[in-house]
Structures are given as structure tokens and as C-alpha cells.
N, C-alpha and C positions, 0 to 999 in steps of 0.2 A: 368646180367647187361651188358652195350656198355663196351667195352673196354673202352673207349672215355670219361666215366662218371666215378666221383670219387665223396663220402662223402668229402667236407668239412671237415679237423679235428674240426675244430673252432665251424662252424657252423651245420653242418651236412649235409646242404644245397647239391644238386648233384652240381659237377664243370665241366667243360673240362677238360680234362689232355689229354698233348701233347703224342701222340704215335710213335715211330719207330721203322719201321723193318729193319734192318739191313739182304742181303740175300748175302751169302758170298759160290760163287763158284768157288774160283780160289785156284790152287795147294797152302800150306800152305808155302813152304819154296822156291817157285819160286819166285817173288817178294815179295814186302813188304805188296801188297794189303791186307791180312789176317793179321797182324799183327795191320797194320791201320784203318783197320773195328775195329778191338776189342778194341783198343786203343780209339775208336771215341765212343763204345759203354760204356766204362767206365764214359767217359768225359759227355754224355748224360745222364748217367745214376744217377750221382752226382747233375745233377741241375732241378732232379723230373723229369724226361720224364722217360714213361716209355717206355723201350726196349726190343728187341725179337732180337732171332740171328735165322736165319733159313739156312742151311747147304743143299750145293745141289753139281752135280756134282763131279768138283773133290777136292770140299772143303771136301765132306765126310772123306779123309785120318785126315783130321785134327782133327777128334772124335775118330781116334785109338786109342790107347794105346800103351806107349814103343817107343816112336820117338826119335831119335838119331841127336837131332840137331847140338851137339856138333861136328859131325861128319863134316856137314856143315858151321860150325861156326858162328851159325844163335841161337838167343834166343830160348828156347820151346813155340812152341804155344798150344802145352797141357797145359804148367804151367798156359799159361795165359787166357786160355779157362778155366782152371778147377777157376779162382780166380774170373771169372765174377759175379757169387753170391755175392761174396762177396762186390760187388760194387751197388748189388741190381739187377742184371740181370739173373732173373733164368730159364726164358723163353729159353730155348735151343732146337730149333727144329733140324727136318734134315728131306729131303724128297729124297725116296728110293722107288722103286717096294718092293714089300715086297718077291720078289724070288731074290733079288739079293742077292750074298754072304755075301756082306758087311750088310745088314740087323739083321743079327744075332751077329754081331760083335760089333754093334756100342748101343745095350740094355745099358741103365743104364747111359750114358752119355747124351744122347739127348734123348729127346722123338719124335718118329716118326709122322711123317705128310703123311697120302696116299696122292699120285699127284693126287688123285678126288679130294681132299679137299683143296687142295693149292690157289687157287683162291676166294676161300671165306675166305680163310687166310689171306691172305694179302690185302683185301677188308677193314678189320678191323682197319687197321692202315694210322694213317695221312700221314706218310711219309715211306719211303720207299728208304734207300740208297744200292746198289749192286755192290759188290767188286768182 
């Protein structure tokens, strides 16, 4: 089924439902941009849109594990990466060559997206905000 189409609880009727991609490639603890993506994905995510996060460049540090933000005196953006489910946003991409190092690293936290398939990715979605 369209991303774009959802059952009606009510009725059962197909609906519209608002979609956003949220595509977050900026270093995680250089500015706030990654902090404010997620925050934004929360906030959309609470009034029924649905949400995708897709992770590129050097947003990929941001799906390690073991970040020491403390060290920068900066909240964790793992904590707040790993709660997005919990807000309804389980869509967690990331797109990677699949020979890069980080490829093997980043299993289990995000689901992979090949860069062939990236643009029909995000074909699928109404909107489209990039941090």
C-alpha cells in the first residue's frame, strides 16, 4: 500500500496521512541541527504524521554506540535516537556504500538504505526536512 494511504480507524475508508522525511547529515554534537531534527521528529510524530529519519554522511557517527557526550557537555543523541520509537518513529534509516567500515557498525540500529534506492525513497514522502 502508498505510504500516503492509511485505513480510517472509524471507517476503514483509505485516508491521506501526512508523511515526513526528516534526512539528518550533519556531525551529531557540532551544532544543535541533529538534536533539532529529532526534537522536530518527536513533535510530528505526536500529531499522526508519519515519520522516517534517514541518516547520511556524517550524521552516520550519530547511530554508534558508546558516545561520550558528557565529555562535551552536550545531551546524548543516542539516548535520544534510541527513544524515537517510542514516540511512534521507528522508521530509522541510514544510507552507506555497503563496503564502507561503518556499514558493519551501524547493524541493528538503523536499517540500511543502498544509495540506488535512495531516490525512490524519498519520492515516497510528502515532505521532506534536511538538517
Amino acid at each position: 500500500m502508498d505510504r500516503n494511504l492509511a485505513a480510517d480507524d472509524k471507517t476503514g475508508n483509505l485516508c491521506l496521512v501526512k508523511t515526513l522525511l526528516f534526512i539528518i547529515q550533519s556531525d551529531p554534537y557540532a551544532t544543535s541541527k541533529v538534536s533539532d531534527a529529532i526534537d522536530m521528529a518527536y513533535a510530528a510524530a505526536v500529531f499522526e504524521i508519519e515519520v522516517a529519519v534517514l541518516f547520511s554522511g556524517a550524521a552516520l557517527s550519530c547511530l554508534l554506540q558508546g558516545h561520550q557526550s558528557r565529555l562535551l557537555d552536550k545531551k546524548s543523541i543516542e539516548k535520544k535516537i534510541l527513544a524515537l520509537p517510542i514516540y511512534g518513529v521507528d522508521e530509522l534509516r541510514y544510507v552507506v556504500d555497503a563496503n564502507s567500515p561503518f556499514a558493519s557498525m551501524l547493524a541493528g540500529i538503523a536499517d540500511p538504505l543502498p544509495e540506488s534506492e535512495q531516490a525512490a525513497y524519498m519520492a515516497g514522502f510528502q515532505e521532506i526536512q534536511v538538517f
